[in-house]
C-alpha positions as CSV (number, residue, x, y, z in Angstrom):
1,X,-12.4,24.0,-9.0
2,X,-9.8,26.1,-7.7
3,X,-6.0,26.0,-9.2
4,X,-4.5,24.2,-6.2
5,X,-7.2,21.4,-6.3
6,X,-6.6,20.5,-10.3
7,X,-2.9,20.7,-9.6
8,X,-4.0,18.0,-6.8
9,X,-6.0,16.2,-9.1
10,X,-4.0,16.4,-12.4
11,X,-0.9,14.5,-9.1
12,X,-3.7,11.9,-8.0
13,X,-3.8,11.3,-11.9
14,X,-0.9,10.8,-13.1
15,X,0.0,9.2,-9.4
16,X,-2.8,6.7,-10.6
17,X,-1.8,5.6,-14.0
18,X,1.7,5.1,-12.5
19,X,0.8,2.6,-10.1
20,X,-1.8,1.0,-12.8
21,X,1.4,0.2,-15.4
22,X,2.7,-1.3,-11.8
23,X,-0.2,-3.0,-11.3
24,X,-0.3,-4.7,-15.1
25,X,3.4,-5.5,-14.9
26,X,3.4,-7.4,-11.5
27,X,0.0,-8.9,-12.7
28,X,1.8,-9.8,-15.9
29,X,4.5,-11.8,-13.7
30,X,1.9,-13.6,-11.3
31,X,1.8,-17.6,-11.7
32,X,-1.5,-18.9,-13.0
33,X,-1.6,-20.1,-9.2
34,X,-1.4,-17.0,-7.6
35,X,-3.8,-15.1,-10.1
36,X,-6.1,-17.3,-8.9
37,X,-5.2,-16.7,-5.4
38,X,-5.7,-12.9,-6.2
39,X,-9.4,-13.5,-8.2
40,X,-10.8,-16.1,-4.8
41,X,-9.6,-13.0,-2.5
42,X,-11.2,-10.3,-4.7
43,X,-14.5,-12.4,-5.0
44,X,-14.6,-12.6,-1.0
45,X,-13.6,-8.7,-1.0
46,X,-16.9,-8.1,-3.3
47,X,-18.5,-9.9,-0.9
48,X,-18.2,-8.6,2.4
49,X,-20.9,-5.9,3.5
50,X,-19.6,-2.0,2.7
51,X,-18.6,-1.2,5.9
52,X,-16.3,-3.7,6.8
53,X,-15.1,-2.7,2.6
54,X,-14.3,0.6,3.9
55,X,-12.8,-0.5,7.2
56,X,-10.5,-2.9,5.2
57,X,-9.4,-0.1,2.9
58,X,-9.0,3.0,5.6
59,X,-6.4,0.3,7.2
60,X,-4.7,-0.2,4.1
61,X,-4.9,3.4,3.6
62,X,-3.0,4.1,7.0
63,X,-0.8,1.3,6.1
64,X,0.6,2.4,3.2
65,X,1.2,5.5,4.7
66,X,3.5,4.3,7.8
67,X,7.1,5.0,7.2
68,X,8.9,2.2,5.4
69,X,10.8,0.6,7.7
70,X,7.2,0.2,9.6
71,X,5.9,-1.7,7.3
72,X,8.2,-3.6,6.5
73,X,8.3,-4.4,9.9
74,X,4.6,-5.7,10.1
75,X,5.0,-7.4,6.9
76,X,7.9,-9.4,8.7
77,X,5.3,-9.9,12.0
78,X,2.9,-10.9,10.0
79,X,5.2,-13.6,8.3
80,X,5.7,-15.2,11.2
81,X,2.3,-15.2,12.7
82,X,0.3,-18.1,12.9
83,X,-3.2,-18.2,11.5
84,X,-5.1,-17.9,14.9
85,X,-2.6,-14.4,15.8
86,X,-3.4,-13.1,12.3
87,X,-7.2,-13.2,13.1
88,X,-6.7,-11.7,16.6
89,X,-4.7,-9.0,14.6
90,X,-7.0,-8.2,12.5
91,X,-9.7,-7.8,15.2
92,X,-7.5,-5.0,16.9
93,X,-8.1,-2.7,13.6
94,X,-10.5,-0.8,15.1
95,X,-13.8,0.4,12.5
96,X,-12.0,3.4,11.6
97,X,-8.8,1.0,10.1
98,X,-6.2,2.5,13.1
99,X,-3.9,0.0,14.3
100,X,-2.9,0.0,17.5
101,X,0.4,1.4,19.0
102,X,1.7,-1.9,19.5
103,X,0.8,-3.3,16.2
104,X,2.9,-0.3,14.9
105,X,6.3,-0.9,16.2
């Protein structure tokens, strides 16, 4: 492994245990209700075939990356979205996880 790929993985590392003490203490502060919430939609995660696994998590990937105010812009949409436009949303991710133009703005 060359010296610019440990210093990337040594980052992804310590990126990682980060987000996993971030992870425990928002777990930590969950209700018993929504822990449960969180185990029904793990469960149904598990459950879907791998391809729509990997679609699910190259959108979340691109997500993620989007500039702040972005997402927080989506998360807003997606607030106010009824159940039927959150389904036709999630249609228009495409099998590589890309959102649309207009899903971005």
């Amino acid at each position: 492994m060359s010296a610019s790929q440990q210093t990337h993985c040594a980052e992804k590392k310590d990126h990682y245990k980060s987000d996993k003490k971030d992870w425990k203490n928002h777990y930590e502060s969950m209700t018993p209700r929504e822990r449960e919430e969180l185990k029904k939609r793990r469960e149904y995660f598990k459950s879907l075939p791998p391809e729509e696994r990997q679609r699910i998590h190259q959108a979340r990937e691109k997500f993620r990356n989007l500039p702040a105010e972005k997402r927080e812009a989506l998360k807003e949409r997606w607030r106010n979205m009824s159940p039927e436009e959150q389904r036709a949303f999630r249609k228009r991710i495409d099998q590589n996880g890309n959102f649309s133009e207009d899903d971005q703005d």
